[in-house]
Structure formats: C-alpha cells, structure tokens
C-alpha positions in Angstrom: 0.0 0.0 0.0 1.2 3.3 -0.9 -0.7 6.8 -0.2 -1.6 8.0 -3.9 -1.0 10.8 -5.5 -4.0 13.0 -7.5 -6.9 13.2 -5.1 -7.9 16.2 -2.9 -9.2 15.8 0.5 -13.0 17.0 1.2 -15.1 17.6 4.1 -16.4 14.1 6.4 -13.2 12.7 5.6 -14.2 12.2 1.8 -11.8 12.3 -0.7 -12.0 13.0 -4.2 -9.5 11.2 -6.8 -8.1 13.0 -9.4 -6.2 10.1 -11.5 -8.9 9.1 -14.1 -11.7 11.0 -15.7 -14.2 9.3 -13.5 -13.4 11.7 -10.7 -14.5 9.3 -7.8 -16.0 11.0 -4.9 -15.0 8.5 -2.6 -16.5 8.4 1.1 -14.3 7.1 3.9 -13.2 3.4 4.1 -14.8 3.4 0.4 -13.0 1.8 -3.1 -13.3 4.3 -5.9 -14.3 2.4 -9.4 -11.3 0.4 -10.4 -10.8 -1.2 -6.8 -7.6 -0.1 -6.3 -7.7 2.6 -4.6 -9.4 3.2 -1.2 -10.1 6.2 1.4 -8.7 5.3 4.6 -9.6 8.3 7.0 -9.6 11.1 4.8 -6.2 10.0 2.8 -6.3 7.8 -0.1 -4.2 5.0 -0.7 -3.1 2.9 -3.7 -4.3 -0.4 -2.2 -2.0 -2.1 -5.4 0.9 -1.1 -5.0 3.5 -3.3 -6.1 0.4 -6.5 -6.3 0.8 -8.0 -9.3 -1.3 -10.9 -10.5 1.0 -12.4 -13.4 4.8 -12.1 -14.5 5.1 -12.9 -18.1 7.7 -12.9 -20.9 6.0 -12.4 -24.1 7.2 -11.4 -27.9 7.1 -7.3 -28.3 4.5 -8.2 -31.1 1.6 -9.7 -28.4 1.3 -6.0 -27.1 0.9 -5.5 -29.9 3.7 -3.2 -30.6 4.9 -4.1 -34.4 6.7 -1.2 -35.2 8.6 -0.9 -31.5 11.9 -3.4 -31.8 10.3 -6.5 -33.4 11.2 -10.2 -32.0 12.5 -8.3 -28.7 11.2 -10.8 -25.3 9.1 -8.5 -22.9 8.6 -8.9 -19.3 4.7 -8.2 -18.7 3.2 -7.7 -15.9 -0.3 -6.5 -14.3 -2.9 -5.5 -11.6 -6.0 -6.7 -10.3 -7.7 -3.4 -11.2 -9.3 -1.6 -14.0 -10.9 1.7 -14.9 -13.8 0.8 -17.1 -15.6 -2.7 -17.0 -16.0 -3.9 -20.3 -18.9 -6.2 -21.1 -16.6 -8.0 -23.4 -13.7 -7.5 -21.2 -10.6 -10.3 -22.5 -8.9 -10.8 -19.1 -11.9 -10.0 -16.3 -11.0 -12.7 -14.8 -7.9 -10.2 -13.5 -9.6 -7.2 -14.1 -12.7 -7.3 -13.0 -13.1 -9.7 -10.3 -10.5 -10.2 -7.2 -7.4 -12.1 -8.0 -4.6 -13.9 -6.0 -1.0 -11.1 -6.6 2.3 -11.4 -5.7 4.4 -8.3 -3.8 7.3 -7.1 -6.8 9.0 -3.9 -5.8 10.2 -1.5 -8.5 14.6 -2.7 -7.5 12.8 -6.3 -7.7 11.1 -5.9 -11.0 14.4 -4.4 -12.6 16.1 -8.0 -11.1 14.0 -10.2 -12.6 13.9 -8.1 -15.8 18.0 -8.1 -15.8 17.8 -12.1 -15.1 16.4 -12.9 -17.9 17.6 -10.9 -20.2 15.0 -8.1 -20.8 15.7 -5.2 -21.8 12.1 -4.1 -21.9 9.0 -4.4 -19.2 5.2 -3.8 -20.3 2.3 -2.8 -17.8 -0.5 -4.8 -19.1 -3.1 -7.0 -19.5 -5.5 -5.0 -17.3 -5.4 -1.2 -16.7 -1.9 0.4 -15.4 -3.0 3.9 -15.0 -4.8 2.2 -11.8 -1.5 1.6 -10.5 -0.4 4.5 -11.4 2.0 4.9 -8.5 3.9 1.6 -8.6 4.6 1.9 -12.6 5.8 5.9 -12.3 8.4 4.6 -9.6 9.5 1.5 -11.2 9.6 3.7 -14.9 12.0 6.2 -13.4 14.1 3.1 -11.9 13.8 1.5 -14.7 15.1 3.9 -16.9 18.3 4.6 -15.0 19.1 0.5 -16.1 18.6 1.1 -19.3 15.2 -0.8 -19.3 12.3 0.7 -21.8 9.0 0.4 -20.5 5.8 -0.1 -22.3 2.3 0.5 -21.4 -0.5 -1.3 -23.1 -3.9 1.1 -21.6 -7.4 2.2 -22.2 -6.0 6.1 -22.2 -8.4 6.5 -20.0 -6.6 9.3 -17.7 -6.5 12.7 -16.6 -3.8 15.3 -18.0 -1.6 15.9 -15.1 -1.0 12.1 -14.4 -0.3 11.7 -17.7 2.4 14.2 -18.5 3.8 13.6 -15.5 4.3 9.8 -16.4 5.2 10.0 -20.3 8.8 10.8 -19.9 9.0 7.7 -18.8 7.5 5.5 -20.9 8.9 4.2 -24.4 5.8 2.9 -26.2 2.0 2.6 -25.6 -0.5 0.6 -27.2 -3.9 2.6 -26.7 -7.3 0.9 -26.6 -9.9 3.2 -28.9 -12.7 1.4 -28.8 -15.2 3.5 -30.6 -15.6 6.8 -31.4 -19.2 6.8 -30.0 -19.7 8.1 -26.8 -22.3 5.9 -26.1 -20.5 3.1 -26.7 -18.0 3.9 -24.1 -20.8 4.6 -21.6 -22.7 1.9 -22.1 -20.9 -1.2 -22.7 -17.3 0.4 -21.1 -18.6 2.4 -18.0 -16.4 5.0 -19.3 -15.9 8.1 -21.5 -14.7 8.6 -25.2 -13.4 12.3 -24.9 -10.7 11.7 -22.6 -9.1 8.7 -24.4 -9.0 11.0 -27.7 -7.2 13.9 -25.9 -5.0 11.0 -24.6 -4.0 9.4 -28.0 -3.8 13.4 -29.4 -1.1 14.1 -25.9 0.8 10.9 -26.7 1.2 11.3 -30.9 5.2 12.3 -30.9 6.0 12.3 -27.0 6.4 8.4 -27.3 5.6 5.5 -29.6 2.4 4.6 -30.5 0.2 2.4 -32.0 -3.5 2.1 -31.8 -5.7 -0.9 -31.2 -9.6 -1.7 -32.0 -11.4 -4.7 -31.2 -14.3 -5.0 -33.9 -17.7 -5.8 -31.7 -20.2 -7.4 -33.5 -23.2 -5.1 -34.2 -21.4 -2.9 -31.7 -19.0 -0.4 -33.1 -18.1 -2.8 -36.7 -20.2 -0.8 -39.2 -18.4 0.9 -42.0 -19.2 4.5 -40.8 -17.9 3.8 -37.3 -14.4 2.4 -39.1 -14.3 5.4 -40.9 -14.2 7.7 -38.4 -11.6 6.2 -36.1 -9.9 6.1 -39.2 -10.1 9.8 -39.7 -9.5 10.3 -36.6 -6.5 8.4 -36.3 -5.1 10.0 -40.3 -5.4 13.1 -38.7 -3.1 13.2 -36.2 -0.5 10.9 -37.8 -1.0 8.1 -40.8 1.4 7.1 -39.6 0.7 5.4 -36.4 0.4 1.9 -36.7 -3.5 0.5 -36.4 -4.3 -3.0 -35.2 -7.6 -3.9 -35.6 -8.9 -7.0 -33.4 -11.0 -10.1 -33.8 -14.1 -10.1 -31.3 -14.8 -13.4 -29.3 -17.6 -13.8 -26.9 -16.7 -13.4 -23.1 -18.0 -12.1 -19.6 -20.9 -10.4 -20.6 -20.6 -10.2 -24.3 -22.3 -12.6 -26.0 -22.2 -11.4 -29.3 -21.1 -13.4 -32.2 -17.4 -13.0 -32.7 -16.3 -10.9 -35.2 -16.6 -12.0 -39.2 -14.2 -12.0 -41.2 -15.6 -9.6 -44.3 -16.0 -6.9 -41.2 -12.2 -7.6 -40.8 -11.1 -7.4 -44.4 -13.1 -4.0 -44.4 -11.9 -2.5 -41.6 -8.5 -3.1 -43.0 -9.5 -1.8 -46.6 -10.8 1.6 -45.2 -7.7 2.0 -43.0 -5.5 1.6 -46.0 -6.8 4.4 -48.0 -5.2 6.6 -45.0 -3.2 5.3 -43.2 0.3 3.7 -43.6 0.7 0.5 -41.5 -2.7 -1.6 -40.6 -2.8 -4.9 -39.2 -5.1 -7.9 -38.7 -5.3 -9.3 -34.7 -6.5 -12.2 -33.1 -5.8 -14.4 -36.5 -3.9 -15.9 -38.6 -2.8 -13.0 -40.3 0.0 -11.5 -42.2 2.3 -9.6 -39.7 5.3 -8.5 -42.3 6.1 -4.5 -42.4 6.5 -3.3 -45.9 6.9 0.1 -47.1 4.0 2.4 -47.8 5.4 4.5 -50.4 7.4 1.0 -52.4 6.0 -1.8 -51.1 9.3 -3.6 -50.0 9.1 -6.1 -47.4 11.0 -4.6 -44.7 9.8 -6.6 -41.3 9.9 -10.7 -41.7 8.7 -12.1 -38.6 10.2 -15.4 -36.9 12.9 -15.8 -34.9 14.6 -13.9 -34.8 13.0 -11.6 -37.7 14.3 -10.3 -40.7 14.3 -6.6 -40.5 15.6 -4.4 -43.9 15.2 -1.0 -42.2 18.3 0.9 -42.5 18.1 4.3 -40.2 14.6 3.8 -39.9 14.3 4.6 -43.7 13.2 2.1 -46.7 16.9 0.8 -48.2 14.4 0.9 -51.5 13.1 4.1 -52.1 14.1 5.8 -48.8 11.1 6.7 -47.2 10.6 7.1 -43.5 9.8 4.3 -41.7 7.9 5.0 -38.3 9.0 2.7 -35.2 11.8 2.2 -33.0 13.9 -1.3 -35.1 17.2 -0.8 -33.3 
C-alpha cells in the first residue's frame, strides 16, 4: 500500500481522486471504481501497489507493438484493477473480479527483468494507469538500467498524471474502442473524450500504435471504421493501427467478429493510413513500405528486419518505429 497521489481531501473525511476522468467521490473506508484505490480516513491509498497478478515474458509483437523493436522478449506484468468494466472484457478474470498477486517492488522488478535478459518491461493486460503509482516509480528506476518500459492502456486518464508519467515510458498501445460516446458509456462504464485527448497528448511524446477490437453489431459498421480512421489520419497516418477479432466473453455474447468486417476494416484503414494490421488471427504480420512496397519486417525468430536508419533501403522513405 502506498498513499496516492492526484486526489484532494474534502469535508467528512471524503476524498475525491483526481487520476482518471471518472473523478470518484470517494467516502471514507470506500473503493473508488477500479478497486484499487481506497479512502482510509480522509487520505487515499493505492491499495495495489507493487500487487501484481502475473509475470510474463511475451514477444514485443503480443502488445501489440509491431513497429517498436520486433522479436524483442518483454517482461509483462499486471494489476488486479481496471478503470472501465468492459462487457466483453478479454482478461476479467484479473480485471474485473478479485485475483490472487504477488508483492514485486520496483529494484525487484528491474532483477527479474536483468535475469532474464529483458531489456524491456510492459504494464499490461488489465489497466496500469490504476497503479499508477507503482509503474511511475519503477519507470524512473527503470530507466536509469537502461530498461524501456511499455504501457499497453485504455488512455483512460487525466492530463496531469499523464504528462507527468510520459517521460517515462517508451511505447503505448492505446485501446480506442469506438468513437461513440455511447458506446463507451454503455458497454465500457467509461468516457470517449478523454481517451482521444490522450491518443492526441501521446502522438510524438512516445511511440504509438492504436488498437480496436471489432464488436459485432457494436462499433463494426463501416461508418464507425471510418471515423476512427479519420480520426486516427489526422493526427498521424502514420501510427500503426491493429484492428482485433471479437470473441464472446463475460458479458458479451455477441457473435465473434466476421471476417468480411475484418477485411473492411482493413481496406478503409488503407486508404489513409500507412501501417494496418489484422489481430486475433492468422494473419499476415510482415512491415513493408508504404510509399514502395518492400518487405522490410519478416517475422520469426529472430526476424528479418531491412530498415536501415529507420528509412526504406528501396526508395528511402521514412519508416515509423523504433527497429534498433
């Protein structure tokens, strides 16, 4: 348990936390809305802090980061906490309901990253910003071994938090899961506005790459692609977009996602932007160059990677990522 940070004290020993858009007015001895952090007499406390449920090596490309050092091992870890509560949520098993964890300090996170060999650790599989504390401190420490750090996050934060923890993260992986309102509200228990001022904050302070998992009948139709695609051209075609296969799960019972929906979704994005990708199947994971069409990103182990000073050795044209 730490005391947090981003919440202002209030009369009756309520507190009111600042962290996340939500804004929990939270009453003493009371759990704001991701569970993780609690008012103990007027002073709240990250109840997470250092808990983690699972400690994982994975391939850089599960995140999925493609474009962020390719075939690179990742040491992954999570919380048993989360800001929204997804009806479809993947992992609410961990995120949603209450999960066995394991204490790992920041200096012992950066041991068992340096024992096997990593020279990268990702906050994910629930929702980091709701340990928001823990990943700040082990970033900075993190950093000063030489460690990059990844966060893979619904973007689902306030401003202050956020610039305050960007210097010290490498990459993201941002969640837009629809650019309706109302689909956030109702099936997320969240807002839309805040996660596109978060993508719009992040665009050049880090890398970034955007993921959407295709509903069924939810937030699939071609006019709701479109304008996360505009959205998305606008502010940089060249941010890599993943768009994901739905399955049902917890409360979601939808069929899962078919295939044509996924071959449009990936037509539209083409049109505008520069690197789109297929997830959740068997699917075609090779980088080529927008402007030439050059294979320049062979996955496997260890991949084949062409880039040559993050440019095309083709035609020369700019390559967005972090290869080397």
């Amino acid at each position: 348990m730490r005391t947090a940070r981003y919440y202002e004290k209030l009369p009756d020993n309520d507190v009111r936390c600042l962290l996340c858009p939500h804004d929990c007015l939270i009453s003493d001895n009371q759990f704001g809305i991701c569970g993780a952090r609690q008012n103990i007499d007027g002073t709240l406390y990250s109840k997470n802090y250092a808990q983690t449920v699972t400690v994982s090596i994975d391939p850089m490309e599960k995140k999925p980061l493609y474009h962020f050092y390719p075939g690179e091992s990742v040491l992954s870890i999570g919380c048993n906490s989360c800001n929204f509560s997804c009806d479809f949520c993947q992992n609410y098993s961990i995120s949603q309901l209450q999960a066995s964890t394991r204490e790992l300090s920041p200096g012992a996170l950066v041991e068992v990253a340096e024992k096997h060999l990593c020279k990268f650790v990702a906050f994910t599989y629930t929702e980091p910003i709701t340990w928001f504390e823990y990943v700040l401190e082990s970033s900075k420490l993190l950093k000063e071994y030489k460690i990059k750090t990844v966060m893979v996050t619904n973007g689902f934060i306030n401003p202050e938090p956020l610039n305050e923890l960007l210097p010290y993260i490498d990459a993201m992986n941002i969640d837009l899961k629809s650019m309706e309102n109302n689909f956030y509200k109702k099936i997320c228990k969240g807002k839309l506005q805040p996660v596109l001022d978060t993508i719009k904050t992040v665009a050049g302070k880090c890398h970034l790459e955007i993921t959407n998992l295709l509903v069924t009948g939810e937030n699939d139709s071609e006019s709701n692609i479109k304008e996360l695609v505009n959205f998305i051209a606008e502010i940089n075609p060249d941010i890599p977009m993943h768009f994901s296969k739905y399955f049902p799960q917890y409360k979601m019972h939808n069929p899962p996602t078919s295939e044509s929906v996924l071959k449009m979704a990936k037509e539209i994005a083409k049109k505008k932007l520069h690197y789109v990708y297929l997830g959740n199947v068997l699917a075609d994971t090779r980088i080529y160059c927008p402007d030439c069409n050059k294979l320049l990103v062979k996955r496997g182990f260890p991949p084949k990677i062409y880039i040559k000073d993050n440019k095309c050795p083709e035609c020369d044209f700019e390559i967005y990522g972090e290869f080397e």
